[in-house]
Residue, then its C-alpha position, 0 to 999 in steps of 0.5 A: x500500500x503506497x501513501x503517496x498519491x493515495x485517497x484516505x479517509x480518518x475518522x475522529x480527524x480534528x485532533x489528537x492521533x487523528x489530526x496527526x493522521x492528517x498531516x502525516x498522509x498529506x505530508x507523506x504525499x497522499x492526493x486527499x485526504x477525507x478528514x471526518x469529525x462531528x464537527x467538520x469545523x473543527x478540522x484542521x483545513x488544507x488544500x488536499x484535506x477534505x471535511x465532512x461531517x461523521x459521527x461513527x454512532x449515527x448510521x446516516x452519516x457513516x452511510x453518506x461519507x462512503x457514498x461521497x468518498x468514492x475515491x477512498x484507498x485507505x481507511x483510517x478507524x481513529x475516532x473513539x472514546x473513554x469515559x474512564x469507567x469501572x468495573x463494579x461501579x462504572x455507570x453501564x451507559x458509559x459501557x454502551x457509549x464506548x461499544x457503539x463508538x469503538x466497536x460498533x463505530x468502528x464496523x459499521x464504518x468498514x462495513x461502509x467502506x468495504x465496497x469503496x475499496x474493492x471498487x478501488x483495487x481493494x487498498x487498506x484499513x488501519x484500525x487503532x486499537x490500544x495495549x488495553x486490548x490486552x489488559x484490563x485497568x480496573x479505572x479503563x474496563x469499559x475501554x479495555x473491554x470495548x478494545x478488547x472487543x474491536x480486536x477481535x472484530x478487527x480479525x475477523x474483518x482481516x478474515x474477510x476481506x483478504x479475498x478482496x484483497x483488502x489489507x487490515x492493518x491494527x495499531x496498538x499503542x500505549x498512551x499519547x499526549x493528546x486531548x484523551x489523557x488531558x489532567x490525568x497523571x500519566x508517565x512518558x506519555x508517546x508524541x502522536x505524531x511519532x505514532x502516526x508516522x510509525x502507524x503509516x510506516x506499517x500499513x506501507x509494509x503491508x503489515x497486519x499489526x504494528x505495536x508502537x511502543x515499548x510498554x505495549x510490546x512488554x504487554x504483548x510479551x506477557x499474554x503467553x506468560x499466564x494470568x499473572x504476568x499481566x497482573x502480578x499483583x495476582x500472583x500468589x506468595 
């Protein structure tokens, strides 16, 4: 999959990971670039970028996007949420916001966009996925678990869409100073626009995962390892 001169579409495009997205595409040599937001007003303007008006959560919109977006080669599923809600207490809402936005969202903008990119030689999808796909923090269950859920999604889109010849590639990433993780005390937090260059490197590659950073590799690492390399303060003494 070649950027250069490629047409792309973003989800979740007016800042964060998403902006970057844009900027990395346009500066990467991609001829358009589909810059999607609720608000297309908030979207960082350019001569080869593109806003329109998509809320992943409302049908209509996604529907309307892929139909104006005929052009689109690569597909970039950013847009998501977390409401930073518990396990036992969390209020069950903020469960169903984050599936419909990160999960659901997430499919029903490839399920949109899937004809678009066979009709265009089959291109790629990048979905951005996280390290809590693979581990659970008792503060981030709902995202954990709604990341946890688009992974899974994800291969099996990887699945059927091979024999249109349609690339899935998935990011997992670790924390990144954007808006998402604004007031809250995180450590080292990863540069966006470091993620996106690497994330883009990847589906260039023709790679099918991209584990951006060292702290989700580490994580990675530990899923063969048992329950307890995950979560030593499980382990028994």
């Amino acid at each position: 999959m070649d950027i250069n001169g490629s047409a792309a579409f973003v989800t979740g495009a007016n800042r964060g990971l998403g902006a970057q997205f844009v900027r990395t595409l346009v500066g990467s040599g991609a001829r358009k670039v589909y810059a999607a937001a609720r608000d297309p007003r908030t979207v960082e303007a350019g001569d080869a970028v593109v806003p329109l008006r998509v809320d992943v959560t409302d049908h209509g919109s996604v529907a309307a996007a892929a139909e104006e977006a005929r052009d689109v080669t690569l597909l970039i599923d950013n847009a998501g949420i977390d409401t930073f809600t518990g396990a036992l207490d969390g209020d069950l809402d903020a469960y169903r916001l984050e599936y419909e936005t990160n999960v659901l969202g997430t499919l029903d903008v490839v399920r949109a966009f899937a004809p678009v990119l066979a009709d265009n030689g089959g291109g790629a999808i990048l979905n951005v996925l996280s390290v809590l796909s693979w581990a659970s923090l008792p503060a981030e269950t709902a995202y954990g678990a709604s990341k946890a859920a688009e992974w899974s999604v994800t291969n099996a889109l990887r699945l059927e869409l091979a024999d249109q010849r349609t690339q899935v590639t998935a990011l997992h990433v670790g924390r990144m100073n954007t808006d998402m993780i604004a007031g809250r005390d995180v450590e080292d937090p990863a540069d966006p626009a470091e993620i996106a260059k690497i994330a883009l490197d990847g589906v260039e590659q023709g790679r099918t995962e991209v584990v951006a950073d060292a702290f989700t590799r580490q994580v990675k690492a530990g899923l063969s390892q048992g329950v307890e390399a995950l979560y030593p303060q499980l382990a028994r003494g």
